[in-house]
C-alpha positions as CSV (number, residue, x, y, z in Angstrom):
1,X,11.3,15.9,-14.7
2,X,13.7,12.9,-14.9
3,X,12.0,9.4,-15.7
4,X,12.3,6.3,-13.5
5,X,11.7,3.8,-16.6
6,X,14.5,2.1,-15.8
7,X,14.0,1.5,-12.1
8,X,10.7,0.6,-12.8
9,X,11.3,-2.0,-14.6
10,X,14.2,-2.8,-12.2
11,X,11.4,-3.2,-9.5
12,X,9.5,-5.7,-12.1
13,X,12.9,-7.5,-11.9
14,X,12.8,-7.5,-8.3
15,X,9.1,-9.0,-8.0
16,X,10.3,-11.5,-10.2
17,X,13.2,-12.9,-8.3
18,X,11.2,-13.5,-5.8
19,X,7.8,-14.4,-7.0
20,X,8.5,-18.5,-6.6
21,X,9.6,-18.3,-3.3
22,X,7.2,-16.8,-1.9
23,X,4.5,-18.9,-3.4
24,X,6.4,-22.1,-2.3
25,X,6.6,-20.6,1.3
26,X,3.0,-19.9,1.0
27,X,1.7,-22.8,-0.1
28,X,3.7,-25.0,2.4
29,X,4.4,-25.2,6.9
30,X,7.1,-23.0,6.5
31,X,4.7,-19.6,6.6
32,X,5.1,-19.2,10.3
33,X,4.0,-16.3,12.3
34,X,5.3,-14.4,15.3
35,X,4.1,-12.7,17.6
36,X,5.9,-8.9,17.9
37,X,6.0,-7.4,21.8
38,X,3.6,-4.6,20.6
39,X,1.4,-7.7,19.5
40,X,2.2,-7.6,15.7
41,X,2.6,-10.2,13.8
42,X,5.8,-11.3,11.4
43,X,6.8,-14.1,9.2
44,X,10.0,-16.0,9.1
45,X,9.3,-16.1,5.7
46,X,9.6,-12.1,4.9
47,X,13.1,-11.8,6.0
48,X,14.0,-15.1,4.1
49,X,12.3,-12.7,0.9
50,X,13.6,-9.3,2.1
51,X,17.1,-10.8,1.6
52,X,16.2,-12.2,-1.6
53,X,15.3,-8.4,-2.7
54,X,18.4,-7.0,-1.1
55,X,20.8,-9.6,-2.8
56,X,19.1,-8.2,-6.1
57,X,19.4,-4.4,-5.4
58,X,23.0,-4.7,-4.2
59,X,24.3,-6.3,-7.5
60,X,22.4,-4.3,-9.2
61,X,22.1,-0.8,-7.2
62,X,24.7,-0.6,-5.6
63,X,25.1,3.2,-4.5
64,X,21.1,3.0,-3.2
65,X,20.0,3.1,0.6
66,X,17.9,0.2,1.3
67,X,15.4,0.4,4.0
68,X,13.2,-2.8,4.5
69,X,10.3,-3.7,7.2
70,X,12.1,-6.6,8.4
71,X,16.0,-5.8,8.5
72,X,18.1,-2.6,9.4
73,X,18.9,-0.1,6.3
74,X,22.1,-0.4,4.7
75,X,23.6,2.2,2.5
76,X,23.4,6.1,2.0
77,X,22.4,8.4,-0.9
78,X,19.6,10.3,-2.0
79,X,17.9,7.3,-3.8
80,X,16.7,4.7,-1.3
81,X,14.7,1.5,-2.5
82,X,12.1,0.6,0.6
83,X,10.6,-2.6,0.3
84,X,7.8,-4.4,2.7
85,X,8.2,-8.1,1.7
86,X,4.7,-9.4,3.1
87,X,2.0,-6.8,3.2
88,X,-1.1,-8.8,4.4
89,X,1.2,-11.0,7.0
90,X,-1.9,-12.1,8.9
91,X,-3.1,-13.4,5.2
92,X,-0.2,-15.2,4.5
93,X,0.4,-17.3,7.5
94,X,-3.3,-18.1,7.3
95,X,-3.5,-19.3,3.8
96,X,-5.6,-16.0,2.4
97,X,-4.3,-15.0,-1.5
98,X,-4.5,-11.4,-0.7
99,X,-1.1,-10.2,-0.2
100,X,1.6,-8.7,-1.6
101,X,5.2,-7.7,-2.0
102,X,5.9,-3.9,-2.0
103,X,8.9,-2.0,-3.8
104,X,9.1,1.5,-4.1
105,X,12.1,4.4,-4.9
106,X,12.1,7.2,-2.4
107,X,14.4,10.2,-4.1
108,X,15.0,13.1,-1.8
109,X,12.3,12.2,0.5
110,X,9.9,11.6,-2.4
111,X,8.5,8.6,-3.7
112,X,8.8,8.2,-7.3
113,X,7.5,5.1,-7.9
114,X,5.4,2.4,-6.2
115,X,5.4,-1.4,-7.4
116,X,2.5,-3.9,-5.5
117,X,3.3,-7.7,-7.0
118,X,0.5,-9.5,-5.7
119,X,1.6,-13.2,-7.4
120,X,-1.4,-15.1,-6.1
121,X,-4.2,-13.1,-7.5
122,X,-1.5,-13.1,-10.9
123,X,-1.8,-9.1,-10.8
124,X,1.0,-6.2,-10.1
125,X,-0.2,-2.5,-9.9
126,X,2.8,-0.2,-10.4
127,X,3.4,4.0,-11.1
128,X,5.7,6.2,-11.6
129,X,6.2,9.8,-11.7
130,X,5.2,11.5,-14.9
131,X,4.6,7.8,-16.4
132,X,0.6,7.5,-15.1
133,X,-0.7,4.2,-13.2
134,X,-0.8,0.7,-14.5
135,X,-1.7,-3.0,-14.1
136,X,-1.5,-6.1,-15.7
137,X,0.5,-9.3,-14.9
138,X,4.2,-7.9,-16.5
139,X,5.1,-4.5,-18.7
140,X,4.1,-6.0,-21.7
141,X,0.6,-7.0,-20.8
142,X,-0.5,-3.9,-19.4
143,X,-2.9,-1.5,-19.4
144,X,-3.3,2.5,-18.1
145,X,-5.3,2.7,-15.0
146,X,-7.2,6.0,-13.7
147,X,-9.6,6.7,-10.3
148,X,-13.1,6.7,-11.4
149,X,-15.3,9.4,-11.5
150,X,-17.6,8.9,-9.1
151,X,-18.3,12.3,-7.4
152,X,-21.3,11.7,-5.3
153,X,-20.6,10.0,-2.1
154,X,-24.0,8.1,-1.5
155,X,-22.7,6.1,-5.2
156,X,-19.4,5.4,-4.2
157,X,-18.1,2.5,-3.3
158,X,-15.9,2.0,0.1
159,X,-13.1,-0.8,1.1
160,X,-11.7,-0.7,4.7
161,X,-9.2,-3.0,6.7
162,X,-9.7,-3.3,10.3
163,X,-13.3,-2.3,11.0
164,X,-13.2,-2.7,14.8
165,X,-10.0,-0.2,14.5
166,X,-12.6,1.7,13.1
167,X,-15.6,1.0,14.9
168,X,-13.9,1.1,18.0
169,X,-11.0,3.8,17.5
170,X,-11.4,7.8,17.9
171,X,-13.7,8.0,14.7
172,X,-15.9,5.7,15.5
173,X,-19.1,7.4,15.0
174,X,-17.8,9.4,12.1
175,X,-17.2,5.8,10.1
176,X,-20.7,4.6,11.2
177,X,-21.5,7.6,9.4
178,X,-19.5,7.4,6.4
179,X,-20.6,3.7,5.7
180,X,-24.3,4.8,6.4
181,X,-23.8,7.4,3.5
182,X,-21.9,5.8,0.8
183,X,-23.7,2.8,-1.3
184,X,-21.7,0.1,-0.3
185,X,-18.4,-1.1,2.3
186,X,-16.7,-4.1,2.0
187,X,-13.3,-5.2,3.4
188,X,-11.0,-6.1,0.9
189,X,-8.4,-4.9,3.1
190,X,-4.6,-4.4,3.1
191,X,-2.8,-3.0,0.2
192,X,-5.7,-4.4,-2.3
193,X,-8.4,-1.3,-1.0
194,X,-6.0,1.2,-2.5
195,X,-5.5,-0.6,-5.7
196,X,-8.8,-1.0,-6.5
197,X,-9.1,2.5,-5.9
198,X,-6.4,3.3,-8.1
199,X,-7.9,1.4,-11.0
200,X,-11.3,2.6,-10.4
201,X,-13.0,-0.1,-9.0
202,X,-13.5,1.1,-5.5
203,X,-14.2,4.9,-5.1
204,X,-12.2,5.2,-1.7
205,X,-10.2,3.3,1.1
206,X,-9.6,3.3,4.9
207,X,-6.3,1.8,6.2
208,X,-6.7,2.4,10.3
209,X,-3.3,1.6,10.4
210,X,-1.2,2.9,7.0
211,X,2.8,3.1,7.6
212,X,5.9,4.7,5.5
213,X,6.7,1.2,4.0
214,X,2.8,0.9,2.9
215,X,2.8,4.7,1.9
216,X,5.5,4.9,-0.1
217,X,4.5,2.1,-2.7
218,X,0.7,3.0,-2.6
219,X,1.1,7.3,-2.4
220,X,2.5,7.4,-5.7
221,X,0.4,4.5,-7.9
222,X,-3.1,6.1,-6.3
223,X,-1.3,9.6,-7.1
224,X,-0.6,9.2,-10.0
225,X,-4.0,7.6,-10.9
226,X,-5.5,10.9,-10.4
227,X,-6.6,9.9,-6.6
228,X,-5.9,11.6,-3.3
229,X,-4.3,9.8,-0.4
230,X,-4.2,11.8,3.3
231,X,-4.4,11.8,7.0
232,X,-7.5,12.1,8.6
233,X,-6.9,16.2,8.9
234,X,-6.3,16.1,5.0
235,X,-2.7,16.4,5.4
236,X,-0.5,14.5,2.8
237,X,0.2,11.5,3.7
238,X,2.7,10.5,6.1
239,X,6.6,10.4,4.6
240,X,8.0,7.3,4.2
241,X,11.1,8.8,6.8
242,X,8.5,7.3,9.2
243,X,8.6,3.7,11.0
244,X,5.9,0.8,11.1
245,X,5.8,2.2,14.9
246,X,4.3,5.9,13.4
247,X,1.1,4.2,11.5
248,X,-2.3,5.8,11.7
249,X,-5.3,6.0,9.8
250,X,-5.1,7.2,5.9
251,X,-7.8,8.2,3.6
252,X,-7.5,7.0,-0.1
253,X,-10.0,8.5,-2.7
254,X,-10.7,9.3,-5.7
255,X,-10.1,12.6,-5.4
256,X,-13.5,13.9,-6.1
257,X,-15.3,12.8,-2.8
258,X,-12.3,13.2,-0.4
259,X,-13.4,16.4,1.2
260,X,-16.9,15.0,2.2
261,X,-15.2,11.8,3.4
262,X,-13.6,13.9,5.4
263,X,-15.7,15.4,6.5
264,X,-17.9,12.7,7.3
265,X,-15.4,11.3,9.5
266,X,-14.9,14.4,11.6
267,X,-17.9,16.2,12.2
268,X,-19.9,12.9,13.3
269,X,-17.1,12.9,16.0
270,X,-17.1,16.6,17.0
271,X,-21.2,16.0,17.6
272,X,-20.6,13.1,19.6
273,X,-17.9,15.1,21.6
């Protein structure tokens, strides 16, 4: 199995070259938002970082695809670096510390590594394959991070994003179920509910609306923790081939409680059908 040492600590690099800016940008008028025609929302402020990233990898990667949320993908070759500038736009542009820059290497189709650099909560959660999960502010203050063990569903602990998506969606009564079962829900939301997982803290995570740039940065650190991350039929979670346009629910766990979550989610809704 060939190790991605190197481009992990590439993607440290990355996070790094970019860290300040975004901070100033978030800290100051210039975090703007638009409104997308399918009524998402964007940030000046993630292309001005997506270039930042792209200046990086093309001195330094030259022969790597790129493939970014915010600009068209340059490049060709096996190896292509997909990176989601702002995940938790809505956060940003509102003056909310939870978000995040994400960087991850997809070789043949596969993700081999996942970096999350969240510089205002002064925590990155990265993995990669055959080199187990870890946190900690840089590679030298780190430590090894694994799901928990939590194997009974009324103990565990649950963190979703969009609850009316939820609530309101096609498995609405199966996630009134599933938070009348488990022992608590909260909503840390965005890329932080599956990075909590990953380290333990939370037991599993709901993303109504999870996408290939979010997938192939989480998939591997929560993988790689020991955890599970599907679709709602169990399915592996989507490839990162797919566009912010192909999002749909995903189911992160722990691994130990993901069948009943499943479950949970679908039988509620075949009883109500």
């Amino acid at each position: 199995m060939p190790g991605y040492d190197d481009d992990l600590r590439l993607a440290h690099v990355l996070a790094d070259a970019i860290e300040r800016t975004s901070l100033e940008l978030f800290g100051s008028l210039q975090a703007e938002v638009e409104v997308d025609p399918d009524g998402g929302l964007s940030a000046p402020a993630a292309r001005r970082l997506e270039e930042l990233l792209r200046h990086q990898l093309h001195r330094t990667r030259p022969r790597d695809r790129v493939e970014g949320r915010t600009m068209d993908p340059t490049g060709h070759g096996a190896r292509r670096w997909v990176v989601d500038p702002i995940d938790g736009t809505a956060n940003y542009v509102r003056g909310v510390p939870v978000w995040a820059t994400l960087i991850s290497l997809v070789v043949e189709d596969e993700p081999v590594l996942g970096l999350v650099a969240a510089p205002h909560l002064a925590r990155r959660w990265w993995a990669g394959v055959g080199s187990g999960a870890w946190t900690g502010r840089t590679l030298a203050r780190a430590r090894r991070i694994t799901v928990s063990g939590t194997g009974v569903l009324e103990h565990a602990s649950l963190s979703t994003d969009d609850v009316a998506g939820w609530l309101h969606g096609g498995h609405g009564a199966g996630f009134a179920a599933l938070t009348d079962r488990v022992w608590r829900t909260r909503a840390y939301g965005e890329f932080w509910s599956h990075a909590l997982v990953a380290e333990g803290a939370a037991d599993l995570a709901l993303a109504a609306w999870g996408d290939g740039y979010q997938l192939a940065t989480l998939a591997p650190l929560v993988r790689e923790a020991g955890g599970t991350v599907t679709d709602l039929t169990g399915a592996p979670a989507a490839s990162p081939l797919v566009t912010a346009a192909d999002a749909g629910p995903v189911v992160t766990t722990n691994g130990r409680v993901h069948e009943e979550v499943l479950m949970t989610l679908g039988v509620a809704n075949q009883a109500e059908g």
